[in-house]
C-alpha positions in Angstrom: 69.9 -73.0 27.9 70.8 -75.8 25.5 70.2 -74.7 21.6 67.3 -76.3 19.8 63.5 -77.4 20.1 62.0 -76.8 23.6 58.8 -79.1 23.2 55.4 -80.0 25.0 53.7 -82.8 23.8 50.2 -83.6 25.2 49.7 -87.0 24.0 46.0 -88.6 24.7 44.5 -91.8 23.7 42.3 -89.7 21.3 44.4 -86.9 20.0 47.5 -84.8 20.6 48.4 -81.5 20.9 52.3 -79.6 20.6 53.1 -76.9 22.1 56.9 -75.2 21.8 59.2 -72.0 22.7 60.6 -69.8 20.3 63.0 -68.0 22.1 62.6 -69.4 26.0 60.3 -66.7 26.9 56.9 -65.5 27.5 54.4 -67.8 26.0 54.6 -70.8 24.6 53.6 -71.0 20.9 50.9 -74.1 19.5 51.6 -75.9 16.7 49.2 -75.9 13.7 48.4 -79.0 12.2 46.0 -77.9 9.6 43.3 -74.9 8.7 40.3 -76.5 10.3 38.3 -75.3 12.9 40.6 -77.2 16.0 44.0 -76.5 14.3 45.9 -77.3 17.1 45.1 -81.2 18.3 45.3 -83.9 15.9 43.6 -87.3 16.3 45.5 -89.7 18.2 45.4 -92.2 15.0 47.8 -93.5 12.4 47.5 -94.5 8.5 49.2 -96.4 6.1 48.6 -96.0 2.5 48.4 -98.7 0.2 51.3 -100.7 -1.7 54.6 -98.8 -0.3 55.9 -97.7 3.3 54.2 -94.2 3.5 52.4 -93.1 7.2 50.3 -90.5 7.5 48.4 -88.3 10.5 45.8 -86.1 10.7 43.1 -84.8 8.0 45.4 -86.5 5.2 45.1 -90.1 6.9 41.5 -89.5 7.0 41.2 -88.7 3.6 43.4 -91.5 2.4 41.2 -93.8 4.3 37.6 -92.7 3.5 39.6 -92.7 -0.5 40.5 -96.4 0.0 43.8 -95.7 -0.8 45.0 -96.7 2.9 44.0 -98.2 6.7 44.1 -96.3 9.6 44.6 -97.2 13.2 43.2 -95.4 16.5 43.5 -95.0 20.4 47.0 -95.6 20.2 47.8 -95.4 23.7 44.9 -97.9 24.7 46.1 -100.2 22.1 49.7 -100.3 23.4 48.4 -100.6 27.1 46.5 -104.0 25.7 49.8 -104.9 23.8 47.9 -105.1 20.9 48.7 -104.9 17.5 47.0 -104.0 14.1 47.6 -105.6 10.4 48.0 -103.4 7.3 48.2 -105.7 3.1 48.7 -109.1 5.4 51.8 -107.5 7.9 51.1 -107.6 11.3 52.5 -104.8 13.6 52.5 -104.3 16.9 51.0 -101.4 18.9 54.8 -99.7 19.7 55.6 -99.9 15.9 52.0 -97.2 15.1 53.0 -95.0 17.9 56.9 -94.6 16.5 55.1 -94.0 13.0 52.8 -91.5 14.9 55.6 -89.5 16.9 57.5 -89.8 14.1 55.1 -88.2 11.8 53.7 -85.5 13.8 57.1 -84.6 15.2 58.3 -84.0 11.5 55.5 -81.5 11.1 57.0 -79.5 14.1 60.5 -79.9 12.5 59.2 -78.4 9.2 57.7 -76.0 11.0 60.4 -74.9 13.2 63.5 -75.4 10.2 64.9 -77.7 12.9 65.0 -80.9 14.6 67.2 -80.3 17.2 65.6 -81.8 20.4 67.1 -79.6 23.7 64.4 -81.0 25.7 60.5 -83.3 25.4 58.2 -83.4 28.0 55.1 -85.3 27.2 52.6 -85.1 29.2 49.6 -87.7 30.0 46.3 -88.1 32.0 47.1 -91.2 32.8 50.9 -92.7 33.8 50.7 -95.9 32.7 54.1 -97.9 32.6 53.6 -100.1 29.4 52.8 -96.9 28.0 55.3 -95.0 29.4 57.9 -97.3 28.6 57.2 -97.8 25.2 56.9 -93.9 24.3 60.7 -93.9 25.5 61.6 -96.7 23.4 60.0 -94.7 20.3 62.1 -91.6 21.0 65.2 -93.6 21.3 64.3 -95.0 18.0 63.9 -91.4 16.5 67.6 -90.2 17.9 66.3 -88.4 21.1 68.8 -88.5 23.7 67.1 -90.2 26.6 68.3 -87.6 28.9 66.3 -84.8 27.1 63.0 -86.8 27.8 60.4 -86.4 30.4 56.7 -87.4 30.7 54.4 -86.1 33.5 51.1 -86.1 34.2 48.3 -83.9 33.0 47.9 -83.2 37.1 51.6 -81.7 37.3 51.5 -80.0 33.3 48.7 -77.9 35.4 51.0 -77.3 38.0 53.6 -75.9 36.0 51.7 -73.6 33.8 49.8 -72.3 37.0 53.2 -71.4 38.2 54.2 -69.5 35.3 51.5 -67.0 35.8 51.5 -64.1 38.3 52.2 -65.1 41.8 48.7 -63.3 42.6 46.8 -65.8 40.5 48.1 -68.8 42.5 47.9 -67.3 46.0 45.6 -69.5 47.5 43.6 -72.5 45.3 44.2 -72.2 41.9 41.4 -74.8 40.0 40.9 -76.3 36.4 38.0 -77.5 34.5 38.9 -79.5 31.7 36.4 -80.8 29.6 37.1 -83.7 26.5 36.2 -86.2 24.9 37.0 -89.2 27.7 36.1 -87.0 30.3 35.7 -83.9 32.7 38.7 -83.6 35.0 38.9 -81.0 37.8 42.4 -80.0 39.1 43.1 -78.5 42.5 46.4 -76.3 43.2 47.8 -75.0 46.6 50.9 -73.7 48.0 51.6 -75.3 51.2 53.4 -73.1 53.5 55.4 -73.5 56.5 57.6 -76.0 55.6 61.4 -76.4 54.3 61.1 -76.1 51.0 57.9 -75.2 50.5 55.3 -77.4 49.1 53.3 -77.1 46.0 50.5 -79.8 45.8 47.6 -81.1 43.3 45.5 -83.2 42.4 42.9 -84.7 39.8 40.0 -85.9 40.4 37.5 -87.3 37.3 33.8 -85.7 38.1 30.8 -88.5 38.0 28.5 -85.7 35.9 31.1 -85.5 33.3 29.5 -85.4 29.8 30.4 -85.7 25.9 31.3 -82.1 24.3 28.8 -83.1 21.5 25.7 -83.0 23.6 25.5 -79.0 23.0 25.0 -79.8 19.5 21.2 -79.3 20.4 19.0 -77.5 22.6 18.6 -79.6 25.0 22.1 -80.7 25.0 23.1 -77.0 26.0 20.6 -76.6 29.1 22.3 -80.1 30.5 25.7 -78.7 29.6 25.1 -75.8 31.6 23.2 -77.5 34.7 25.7 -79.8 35.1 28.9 -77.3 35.3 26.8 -75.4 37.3 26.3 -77.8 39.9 30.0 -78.9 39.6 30.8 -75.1 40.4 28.5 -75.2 43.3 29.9 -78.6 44.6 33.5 -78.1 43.7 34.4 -74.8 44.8 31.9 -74.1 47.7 33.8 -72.3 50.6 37.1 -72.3 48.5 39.7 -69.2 48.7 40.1 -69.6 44.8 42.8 -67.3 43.2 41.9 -68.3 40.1 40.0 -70.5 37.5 41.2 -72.1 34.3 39.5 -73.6 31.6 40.5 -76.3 29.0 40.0 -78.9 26.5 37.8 -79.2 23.7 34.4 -79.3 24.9 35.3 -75.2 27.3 36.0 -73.6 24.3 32.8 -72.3 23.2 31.0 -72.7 26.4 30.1 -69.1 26.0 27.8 -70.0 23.6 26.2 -73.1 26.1 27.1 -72.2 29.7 25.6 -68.8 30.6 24.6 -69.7 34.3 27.9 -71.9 34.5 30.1 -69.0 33.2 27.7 -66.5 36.1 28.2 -68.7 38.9 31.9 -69.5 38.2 32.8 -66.0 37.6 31.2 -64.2 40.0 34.5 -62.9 42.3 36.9 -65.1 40.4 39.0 -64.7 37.4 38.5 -67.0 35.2 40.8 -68.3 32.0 40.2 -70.1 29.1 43.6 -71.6 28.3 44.1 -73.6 24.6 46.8 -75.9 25.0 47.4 -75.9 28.4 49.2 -79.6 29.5 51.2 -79.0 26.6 51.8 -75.5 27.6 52.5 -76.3 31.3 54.5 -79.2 29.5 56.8 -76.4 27.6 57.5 -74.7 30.9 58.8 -77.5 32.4 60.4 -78.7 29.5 62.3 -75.2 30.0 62.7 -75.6 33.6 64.7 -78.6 33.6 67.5 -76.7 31.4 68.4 -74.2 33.7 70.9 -74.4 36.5 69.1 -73.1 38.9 64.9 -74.1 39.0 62.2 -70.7 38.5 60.2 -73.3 40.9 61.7 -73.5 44.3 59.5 -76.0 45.2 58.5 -79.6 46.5 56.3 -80.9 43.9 53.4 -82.9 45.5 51.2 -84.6 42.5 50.6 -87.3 40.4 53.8 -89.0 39.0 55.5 -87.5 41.8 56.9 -89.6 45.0 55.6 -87.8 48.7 58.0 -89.6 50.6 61.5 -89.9 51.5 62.8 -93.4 52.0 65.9 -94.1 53.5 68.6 -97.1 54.9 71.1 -97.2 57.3 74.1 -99.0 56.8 77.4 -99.3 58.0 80.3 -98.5 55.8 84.2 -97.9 56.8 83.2 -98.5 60.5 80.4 -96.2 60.8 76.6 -96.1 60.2 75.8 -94.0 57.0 72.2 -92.9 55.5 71.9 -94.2 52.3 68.7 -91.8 50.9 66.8 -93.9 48.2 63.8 -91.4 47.1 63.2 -88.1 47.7 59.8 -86.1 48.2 59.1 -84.5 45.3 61.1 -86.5 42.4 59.2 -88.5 40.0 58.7 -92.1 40.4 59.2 -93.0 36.7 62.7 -91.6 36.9 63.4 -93.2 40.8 65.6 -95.9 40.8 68.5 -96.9 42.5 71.1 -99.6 42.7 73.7 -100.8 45.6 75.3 -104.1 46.9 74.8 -105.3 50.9 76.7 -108.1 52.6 74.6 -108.9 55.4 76.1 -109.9 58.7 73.2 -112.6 60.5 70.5 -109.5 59.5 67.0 -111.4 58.7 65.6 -108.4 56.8 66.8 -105.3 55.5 65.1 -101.7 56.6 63.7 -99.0 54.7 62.8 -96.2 56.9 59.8 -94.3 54.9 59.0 -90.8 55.7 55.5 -89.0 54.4 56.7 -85.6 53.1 56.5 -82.7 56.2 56.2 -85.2 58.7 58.9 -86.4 60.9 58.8 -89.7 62.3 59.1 -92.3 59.8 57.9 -95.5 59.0 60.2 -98.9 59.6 59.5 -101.5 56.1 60.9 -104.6 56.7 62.2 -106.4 53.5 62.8 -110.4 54.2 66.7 -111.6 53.4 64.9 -115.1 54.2 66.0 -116.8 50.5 69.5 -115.9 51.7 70.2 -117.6 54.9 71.0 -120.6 53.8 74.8 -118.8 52.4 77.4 -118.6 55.2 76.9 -115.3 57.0 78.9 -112.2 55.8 80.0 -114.0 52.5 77.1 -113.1 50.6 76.8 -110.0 48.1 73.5 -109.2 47.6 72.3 -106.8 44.8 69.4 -104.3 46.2 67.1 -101.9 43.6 64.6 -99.7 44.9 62.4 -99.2 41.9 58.9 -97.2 42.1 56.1 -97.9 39.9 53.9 -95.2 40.6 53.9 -92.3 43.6 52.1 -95.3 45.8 54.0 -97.8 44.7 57.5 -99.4 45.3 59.3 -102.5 44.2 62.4 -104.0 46.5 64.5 -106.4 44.1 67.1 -108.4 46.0 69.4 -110.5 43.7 72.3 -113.5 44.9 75.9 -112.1 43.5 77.5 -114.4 45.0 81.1 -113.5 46.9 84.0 -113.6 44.5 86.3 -116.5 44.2 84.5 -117.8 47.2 81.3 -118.6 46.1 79.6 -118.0 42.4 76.6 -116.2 42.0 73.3 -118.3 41.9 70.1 -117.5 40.0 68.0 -116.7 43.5 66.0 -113.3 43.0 62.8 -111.6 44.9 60.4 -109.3 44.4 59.0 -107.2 47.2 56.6 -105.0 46.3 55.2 -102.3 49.1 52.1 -99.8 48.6 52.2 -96.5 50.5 48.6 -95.3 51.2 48.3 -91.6 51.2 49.0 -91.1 54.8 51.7 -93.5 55.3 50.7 -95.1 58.1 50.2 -99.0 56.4 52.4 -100.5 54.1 52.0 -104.2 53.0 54.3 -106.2 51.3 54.1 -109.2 49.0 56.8 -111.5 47.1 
C-alpha cells in the first residue's frame, strides 16, 4: 500500500465523524475531537471569529459564538444542495466556500493527530448521493492538495457493506441487517450474498423506517417506553422469517439503548448476534478506503447498492472492417465515477444503440438514442462526439455533440441531451431531450 493517511470520513448534514488506519490492519481507529461525552462526531457546522480570517469547528465554534466573538453556520450539506450561501462582518460567501473551511479544519485536527498529512486514500461516505454535493466536496479536496485520484465517496448503504465484509465470513452468511438510529432519521440496512452467479454478487439496500423517531425522546419516561415499542415493532416487522447472520447497531440515538430498549434489545437478540458498532460508515468507509490500494481486491465481488450501477450497457460498432463491442458501464462500478467518451461517424444510421443488460440476467435491453439533429450533414462526413455519463445507479445521460469532419466541414454548436431512467428491473426505459 501507498504510505500515508488511510481515511473514512462520514460526512452528514448534521455532524461528521473520522475514522482512520494506523498500520492497514485490524480495526480501524476514531478520531477524537474533544473530551465530551460523543468524542467522536462533530457538528456538521462552521464558525468564523470576528475581525480576522480564523475558522473554527466543534465545541470551540460554539463557544466563540454563544461569546459573541464569532457567527457560525450549520447543515452544511443542505445548504450547498440549495446553493446557498451565508454572510459573516458584511462578506457574503457561498455554501462551497464553509464546507472547504469545514474539511479544511477538521481534516487538520486528524493531521495533528496523526503527525501527518499525507493523503494515500479519502472515502467519504454519505446517506444521501447528491451531485451538487458530491461535486462540490471534490472541488474542496482539490482545493486542499488532494490528488483527485485518492478520492472516493459512497453511500452510507455500501460503507455498511464494506465493514460487514470485513468481519468473519460466519457473520455475513446469510442477511446481515443494521439499525441505525440519528438525528434525521432511522435507517434499516439489508445485506446478502447472492450466489450462483459469475462473480458473485453482494447486494443492499436502505430503506428509511416511517416509525423513525428523535434520539431525545428517551430523555423521559415516557419517551423510553415509545423508544422501545417502536424498535420492537420494527424488529417484529423487519426481520420476521429472515435467516439473519447477524445484527448491527449504530448512530447516536443505539448507543445507550440498554438503558431504554429492554424488550427491543429481548426481541432482537433472541437467536441473533447483535453488535453495537461506533463509527461504522466511517469505519466501513476506512476499509474501502484500504481496499482500493491493493492490487488485488479482499472483496471478490459485484457490488449491488446504492451509488452503484446494476447494469452493463454496451454498443456495437464497426471499426477496421469488423463489428466490435464497445462496453460503456459495468455492473458493480459506481455511477459517480462512470463516464466515458468516443467519436461515431454515422453512415445513414437514424439512432444510435445502447444494449442495456440488468446484472445476472442475459438478454438485454435495445435504448434507442435519436441522431435526428444530425441528418441534415451529408452522410458519413459527420464526427459526432458521444458521452455516456450516469447520474445516479437509475440514471443515465447520452450527450451527442457536432465535431464537425476536418477540413471538410467545421464543427457547429448543435448538442443533445438524452437522458434515460432504468427502473429496478430493467424492463422500461424512457428517454427525453
Amino acid at each position: 500500500m501507498d504510505q500515508g493517511l488511510v481515511i473514512g470520513y462520514d460526512l452528514c448534514d448534521d455532524h461528521c465523524r473520522i475514522s482512520y488506519y494506523v498500520d492497514q490492519h485490524g480495526e480501524p481507529a476514531d478520531l477524537a475531537f474533544s473530551d465530551e461525552e460523543n468524542p467522536y462526531l462533530i457538528h456538521n457546522s462552521i464558525c468564523k471569529k470576528k475581525g480576522g480570517d480564523t475558522w473554527l469547528v466543534g465545541e470551540e465554534a460554539y463557544e466563540t459564538a454563544l461569546l459573541g466573538s464569532g457567527q457560525i453556520v450549520d447543515k452544511l450539506l443542505r445548504l450547498v444542495s440549495m446553493g446557498g450561501s451565508a454572510t459573516f462582518e458584511g462578506v457574503s460567501y457561498t455554501a462551497e466556500e464553509l464546507l472547504f473551511h469545514f474539511l479544511d479544519e477538521t481534516l487538520k485536527i486528524l493531521y495533528e493527530d496523526r503527525g501527518t498529512s499525507e493523503v494515500a486514500m479519502l472515502v467519504f461516505t454519505m446517506q444521501e448521493l447528491n451531485t451538487s454535493v458530491m461535486d462540490a466536496v471534490i472541488r474542496c479536496v482539490k482545493r486542499l492538495g488532494i490528488d483527485r485520484k485518492k478520492v472516493r465517496i459512497i453511500s452510507h448503504t455500501e460503507s455498511f457493506l464494506f465493514y460487514v465484509m470485513s468481519r468473519p465470513r460466519d457473520l455475513w452468511t446469510n442477511i446481515s441487517v443494521l439499525f441505525d438510529l440519528s438525528d434525521e432519521c432511522l435507517s434499516y440496512y439489508e445485506m446478502n450474498v447472492q450466489r450462483g452467479q459469475q462473480p458473485n454478487a453482494v447486494r443492499a439496500y436502505r430503506a428509511s423506517l416511517k416509525e423513525g423517531f428523535k434520539p431525545n425522546i428517551i430523555e423521559t419516561e415516557a419517551g423510553r417506553r415509545m423508544a422501545d415499542n417502536i424498535m420492537t415493532q420494527c424488529v417484529e416487522r423487519m426481520l420476521s422469517k429472515k435467516q439473519i447472520s447477524s445484527v448491527f447497531l449504530s448512530g447516536r440515538g443505539m448507543d445507550n439503548c440498554q438503558r431504554w430498549g429492554v424488550e427491543f434489545l429481548k426481541k432482537l437478540c433472541y437467536r441473533r448476534r447483535v453488535f453495537f458498532i461506533e463509527n461504522l460508515f466511517a469505519k466501513g468507509a476506512v476499509y474501502e478506503a484500504a481496499d482500493l490500494l491493493r492490487e488485488k481486491t479482499m472483496y471478490p465481488y459485484m457490488i449491488l447498492c446504492e451509488g452503484r450501477i446494476g447494469v452493463v450497457i454496451t454498443m456495437d460498432l464497426w471499426q477496421g472492417g469488423a463489428v466490435k463491442t464497445l462496453r460503456l458501464s459495468e455492473s458493480g462500478s459506481s455511477w459517480y465515477e462512470s463516464k466515458e467518451e468516443f467519436d461515431i461517424i454515422p453512415d445513414n444510421e437514424p439512432a444510435l444503440i445502447l444494449k442495456v443488460r440488468k446484472a445476472g440476467e442475459r438478454s438485454p435491453q435495445n435504448v434507442e438514442v435519436p441522431l435526428t439533429a444530425f441528418s441534415g450533414f451529408e452522410n458519413r462526413k459527420t464526427r459526432i462526439g458521444v458521452t455516456v455519463q450516469f447520474t445516479s445507479e437509475n440514471t443515465f445521460e447520452v450527450t451527442l455533440k457536432d465535431k464537425g469532419f476536418g477540413e471538410f466541414r467545421r464543427a457547429t454548436d448543435i448538442v443533445t441531451k438524452h437522458e434515460y431512467r432504468i427502473d429496478t428491473a430493467v424492463r422500461s426505459m424512457d428517454g427525453e431531450a
